[in-house]
N, C-alpha and C positions, 0 to 999 in steps of 0.2 A: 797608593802604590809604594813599594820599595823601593830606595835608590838604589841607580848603576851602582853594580861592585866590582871592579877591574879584579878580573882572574887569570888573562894570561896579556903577552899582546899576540894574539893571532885571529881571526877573521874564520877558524874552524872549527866549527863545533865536535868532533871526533877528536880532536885535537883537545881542546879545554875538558871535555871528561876524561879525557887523560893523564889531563893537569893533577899532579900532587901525587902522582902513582910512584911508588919506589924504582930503583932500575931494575929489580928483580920481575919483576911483573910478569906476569904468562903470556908468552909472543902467541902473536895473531896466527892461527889453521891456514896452512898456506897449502898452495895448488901440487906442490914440490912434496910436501909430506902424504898427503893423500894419494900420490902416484908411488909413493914409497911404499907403504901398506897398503896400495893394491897388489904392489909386484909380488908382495907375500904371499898373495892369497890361493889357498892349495886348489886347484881347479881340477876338473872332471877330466879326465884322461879320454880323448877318442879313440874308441875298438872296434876292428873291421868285423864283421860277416861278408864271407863271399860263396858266391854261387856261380859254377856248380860246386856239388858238395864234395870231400874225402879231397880236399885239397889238391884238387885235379880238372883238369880241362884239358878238350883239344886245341888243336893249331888251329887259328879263325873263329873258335868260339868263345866270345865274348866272357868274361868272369863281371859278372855284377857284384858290384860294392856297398855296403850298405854300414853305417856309421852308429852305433850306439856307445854310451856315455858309462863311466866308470862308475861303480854305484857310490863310492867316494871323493869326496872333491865339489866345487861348484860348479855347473853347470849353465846353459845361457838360459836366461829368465831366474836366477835363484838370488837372492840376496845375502848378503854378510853384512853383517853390521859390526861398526867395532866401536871405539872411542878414544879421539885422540883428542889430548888437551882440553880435557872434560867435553866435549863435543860429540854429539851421536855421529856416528858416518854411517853410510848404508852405502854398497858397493854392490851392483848388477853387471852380471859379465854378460857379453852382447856376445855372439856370432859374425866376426869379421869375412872370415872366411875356410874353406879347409882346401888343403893342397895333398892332391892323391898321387903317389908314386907306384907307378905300374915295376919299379923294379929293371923297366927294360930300357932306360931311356923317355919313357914315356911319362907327363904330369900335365894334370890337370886343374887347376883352380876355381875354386867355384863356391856357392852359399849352399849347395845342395848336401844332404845326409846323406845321397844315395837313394837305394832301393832295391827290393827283390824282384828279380826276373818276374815277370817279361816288362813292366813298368819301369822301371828301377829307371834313373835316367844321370848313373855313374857305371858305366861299361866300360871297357877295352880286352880287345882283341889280341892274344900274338899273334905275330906274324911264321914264330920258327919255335923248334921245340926247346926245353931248357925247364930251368927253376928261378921263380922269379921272388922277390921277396916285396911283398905289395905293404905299405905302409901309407895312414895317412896324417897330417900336422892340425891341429887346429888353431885358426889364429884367433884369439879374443880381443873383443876392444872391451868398455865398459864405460860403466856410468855412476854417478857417486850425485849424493844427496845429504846436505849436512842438516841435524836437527828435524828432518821430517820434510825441507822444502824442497823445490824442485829439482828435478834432477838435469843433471849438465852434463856434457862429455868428457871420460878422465882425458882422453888425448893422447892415448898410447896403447902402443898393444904389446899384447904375448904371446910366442907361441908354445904348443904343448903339442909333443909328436904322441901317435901313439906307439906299440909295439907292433914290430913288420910281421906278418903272416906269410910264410912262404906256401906258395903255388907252384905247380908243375904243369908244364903243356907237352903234352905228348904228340905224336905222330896220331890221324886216324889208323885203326886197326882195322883191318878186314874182315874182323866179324862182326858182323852185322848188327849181334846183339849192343855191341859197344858204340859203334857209332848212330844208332837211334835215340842216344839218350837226353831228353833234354837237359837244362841247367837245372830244373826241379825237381828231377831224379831224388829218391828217397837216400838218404845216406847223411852224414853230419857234415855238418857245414867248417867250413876253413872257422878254425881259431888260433888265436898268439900262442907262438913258442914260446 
């Protein structure tokens, strides 16, 4: 066997491979840099669909919300991977939650995307006639993976509004034709202005 060869005096071996390293040396991937180049990270925009369609509804009938993703941007379930400090990172944006704004006083927080009448289970009702501008925020959290191991919680979130859609709630009309129509009425559905 080899004899003892005193390398440091310290009792840490992370520490003695350390030993002899210049002061320049590459600082250690910390929790603080990774929350940094998450907050960069361009994410998927939430955009409403509502029904009923031709961005219009009565008084009392409910407008269903329903939530899809910008075809640009990251999305929850999609990974980015970057690299910091010669370090692979991979960064998954999670669904914290989204927050729907009826426009009228009215909000709602919830995990849900929504849905299309008569399922859909992101509705509201007015109560009075007007134009409402319905918007909703999506908050992300995320997750980050250094090198291929597993993955940990970054511990922070973001939010990303989308673009408000305005609605109009009208009075019923007394023709008949008008007020038979359900929310599925043929016609185009509510999009961003």
């Amino acid at each position: 066997p080899q004899p003892w060869q005193r390398l440091n005096t310290t009792c840490q071996p992370d520490t003695i491979a350390q030993a002899g390293l210049p002061e320049t040396a590459t600082p250690a991937l910390t929790l603080a840099m990774i929350r940094n180049e998450w907050a960069r990270t361009p994410f998927a925009t939430p955009n409403l669909t509502l029904q009923p369609p031709r961005q219009e509804t009565l008084v009392t009938l409910p407008v269903y919300a329903t939530v899809t993703w910008s075809p640009t941007g990251y999305q929850p379930g999609q990974t980015r991977t970057t690299t910091l400090l010669g370090r692979q990172i991979h960064m998954r944006p999670t669904l914290h939650h989204f927050n729907y704004d009826f426009g009228d006083g009215t909000q709602l927080t919830t995990s849900s995307p929504g849905g299309p009448y008569p399922t859909g289970d992101v509705h509201h009702p007015y109560p009075h006639s007007g134009r409402y501008p319905i918007q909703v925020t999506a908050t992300y959290g995320g997750e980050y993976s250094v090198d291929g191991g597993s993955w940990f919680p970054i511990g922070t979130t973001v939010q990303i509004p989308g673009p408000a859609v305005p609605c109009k709630s009208s009075p019923p009309k007394t023709d008949s034709s008008q007020t038979s129509k359900s929310p599925d009425s043929p016609g185009t559905a509510c999009a961003p202005t």
